[in-house]
N, C-alpha and C positions, 0 to 999 in steps of 0.2 A: 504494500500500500504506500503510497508516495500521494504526494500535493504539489499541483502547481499553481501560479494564479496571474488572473488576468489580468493584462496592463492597462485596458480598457478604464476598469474601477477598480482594482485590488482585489479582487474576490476570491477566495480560497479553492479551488475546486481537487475533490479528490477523484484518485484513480488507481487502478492496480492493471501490471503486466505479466502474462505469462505464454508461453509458448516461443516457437521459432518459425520463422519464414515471414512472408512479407506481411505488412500490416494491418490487420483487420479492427477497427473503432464501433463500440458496442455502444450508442445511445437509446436509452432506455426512457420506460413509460412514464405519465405525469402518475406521482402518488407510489411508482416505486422504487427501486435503486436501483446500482449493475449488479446485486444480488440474483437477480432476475435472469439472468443468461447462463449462467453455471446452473442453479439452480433448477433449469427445466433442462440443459441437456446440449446447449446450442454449440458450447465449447466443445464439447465432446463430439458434435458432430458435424466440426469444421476445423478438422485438425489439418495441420502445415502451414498457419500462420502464427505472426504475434499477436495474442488477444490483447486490448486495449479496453478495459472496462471504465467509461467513466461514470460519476454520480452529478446529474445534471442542478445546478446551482438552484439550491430552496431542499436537497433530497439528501437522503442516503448521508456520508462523510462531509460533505459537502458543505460552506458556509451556507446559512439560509436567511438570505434579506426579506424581511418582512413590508420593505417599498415596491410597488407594483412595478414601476421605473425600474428598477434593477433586474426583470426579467423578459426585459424589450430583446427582438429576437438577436440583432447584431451583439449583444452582449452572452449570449448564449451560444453563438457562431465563435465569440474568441475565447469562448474557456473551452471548446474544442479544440481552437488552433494554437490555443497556452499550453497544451497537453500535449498536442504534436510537436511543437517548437522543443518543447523542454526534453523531449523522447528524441528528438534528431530526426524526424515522421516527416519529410517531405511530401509523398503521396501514401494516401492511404484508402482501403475498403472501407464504405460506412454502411454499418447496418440500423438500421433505427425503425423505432420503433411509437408509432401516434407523435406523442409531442417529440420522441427521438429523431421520428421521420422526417419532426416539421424542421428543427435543427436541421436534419441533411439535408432538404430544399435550399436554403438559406447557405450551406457552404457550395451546392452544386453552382447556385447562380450566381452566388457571388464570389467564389475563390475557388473555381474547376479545376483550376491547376493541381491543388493540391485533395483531388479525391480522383481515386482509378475506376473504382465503381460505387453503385449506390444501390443495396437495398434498403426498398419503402415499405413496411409494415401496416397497416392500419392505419395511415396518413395523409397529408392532405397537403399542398400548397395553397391553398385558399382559405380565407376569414371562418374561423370556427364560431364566430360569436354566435349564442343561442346552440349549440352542438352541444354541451359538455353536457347539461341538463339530460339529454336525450341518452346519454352512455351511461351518465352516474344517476341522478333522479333530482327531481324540483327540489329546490330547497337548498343544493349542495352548498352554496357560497355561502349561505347565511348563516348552516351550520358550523362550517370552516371558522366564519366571521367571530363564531362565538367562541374561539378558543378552544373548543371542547370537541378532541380529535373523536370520542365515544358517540357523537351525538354525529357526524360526520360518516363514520363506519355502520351505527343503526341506521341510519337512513338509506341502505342499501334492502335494508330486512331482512330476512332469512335466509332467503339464495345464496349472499355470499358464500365462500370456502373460505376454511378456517387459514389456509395460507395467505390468501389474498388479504383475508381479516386482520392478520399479526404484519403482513406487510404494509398495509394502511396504515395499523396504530402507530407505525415507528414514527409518522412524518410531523413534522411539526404546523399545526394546522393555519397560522398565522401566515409562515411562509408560502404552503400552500394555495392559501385565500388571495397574496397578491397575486402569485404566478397568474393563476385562474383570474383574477379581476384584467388584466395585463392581456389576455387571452380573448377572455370574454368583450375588450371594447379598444384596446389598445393594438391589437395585431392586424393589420390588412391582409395578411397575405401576401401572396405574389403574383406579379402580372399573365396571365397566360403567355403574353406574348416574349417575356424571360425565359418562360416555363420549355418555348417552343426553341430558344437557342440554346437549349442546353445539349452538349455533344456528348459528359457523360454516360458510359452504357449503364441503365438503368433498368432495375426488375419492381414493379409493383405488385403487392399482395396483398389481397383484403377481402375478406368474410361476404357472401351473397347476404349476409343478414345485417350487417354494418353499412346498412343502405347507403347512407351518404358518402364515406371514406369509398365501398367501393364502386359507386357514379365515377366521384372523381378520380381513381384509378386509371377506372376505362378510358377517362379522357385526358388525363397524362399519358397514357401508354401510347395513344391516337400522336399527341403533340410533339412526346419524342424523336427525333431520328436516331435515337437507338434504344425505345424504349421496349420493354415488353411486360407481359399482365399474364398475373396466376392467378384465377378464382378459387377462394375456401367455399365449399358448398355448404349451408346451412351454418357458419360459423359467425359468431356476432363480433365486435370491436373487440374482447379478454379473448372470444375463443379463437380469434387471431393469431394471436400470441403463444396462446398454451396449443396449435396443432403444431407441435414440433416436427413431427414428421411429414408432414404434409407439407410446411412450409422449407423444409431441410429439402425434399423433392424436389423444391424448384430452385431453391438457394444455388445446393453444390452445381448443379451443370450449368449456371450461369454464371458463379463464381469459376469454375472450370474453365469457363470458353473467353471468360473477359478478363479474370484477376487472378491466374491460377494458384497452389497453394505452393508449398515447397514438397519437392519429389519426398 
């Protein structure tokens, strides 16, 4: 585990590295950490690179600014490239994931140089305002608002899993509440018409049940010239994430053919 931090505003961000061969950068969900990638299996099944897990600023090790302003997306873009810099990481794979993904939007259009390829999980290049309700449930920001990380986790109800549940309670809900306010009225998005000069090769993947992430999937994959699209059948915006083998099915031979790993 190592820290680097951003020159932007000083901001602490942690990360851990392991493995060997060329570079793969794990950005991870809003509300969890890079615990998330070990944890379900993803390292394990994307070996002959260096994994790069980082914990996105408000989560995990990570410092967590409680001002909405501290999680504007360009500042989110340089605690990635604080991480690369400080690693020696000229180019690297980025794998990301929902708010991970939107991070990797944001370095494809703005600093392509330094990504080889780009998977998008559950993601989106465009304005999520009015979206996050629809994933988590009405009320989410108010609960957050209240301090009270329990009253945040209940509001899910029962369905939750108990993993998903102990990974919730870790986060500090303060932090949380600006990221999300920041999110919610503060993020545009990006232009289609960026979206359509991006040369990086590009794989998008997202859930038949994650209506809106996966619209606009289909319509980045359309806009790329190198992009392409994996449909999860029946799988919502979490079960995205957790079809590890389903989403490793399309990973490795496109990681294969664009980023390959070390022999």
């Amino acid at each position: 585990m190592a820290d680097a931090y951003n020159p932007q505003d000083g901001t602490r961000i942690s990360f851990d590295v392991a493995g060997e061969g060329p570079a793969l950068v794990f950005l991870h969900g809003s509300a969890l950490s890079r615990v998330v990638w070990r944890g379900l299996g993803y390292l394990k099944g994307l070996p002959g690179y260096t994994h790069v897990r980082i914990d996105a600023r408000g989560h995990g090790r990570s410092e967590k600014p409680h001002d909405a302003a501290a999680y504007a997306p360009e500042l989110m873009v340089g605690d990635v490239l604080a991480v690369m810099d400080q690693l020696g990481i000229q180019r690297a794979g980025i794998v990301g994931y929902s708010m991970g993904a939107r991070t990797g939007w944001q370095l494809v259009t703005n600093h392509p140089e330094r990504v080889a390829a780009f998977v998008a999980m559950g993601g989106s290049h465009r304005a999520q305002g009015g979206e996050i309700s629809k994933i988590f449930f009405p009320g989410y920001l108010e609960a957050l608002r209240s301090g009270d990380i329990d009253a945040f986790v209940e509001g899910f109800g029962p369905g939750l899993d108990p993993n998903t549940k102990a990974a919730f309670r870790n986060n500090d809900p303060l932090a949380l509440a600006a990221f999300f306010a920041l999110t919610e009225s503060g993020d545009s998005g990006i232009p289609d018409l960026a979206v359509r000069g991006v040369r990086v090769p590009t794989l998008l993947i997202a859930g038949t049940a994650d209506e809106r992430r996966y619209a606009d999937a289909l319509d980045e994959a359309r806009m790329l010239p190198r992009g392409s699209f994996a449909g999860l059948p029946g799988r919502s915006h979490a079960g995205t994430l957790a079809s590890v083998a389903d989403v490793l099915a399309a990973v490795v031979p496109f990681l294969d053919r664009e980023y390959p790993p070390a022999p």
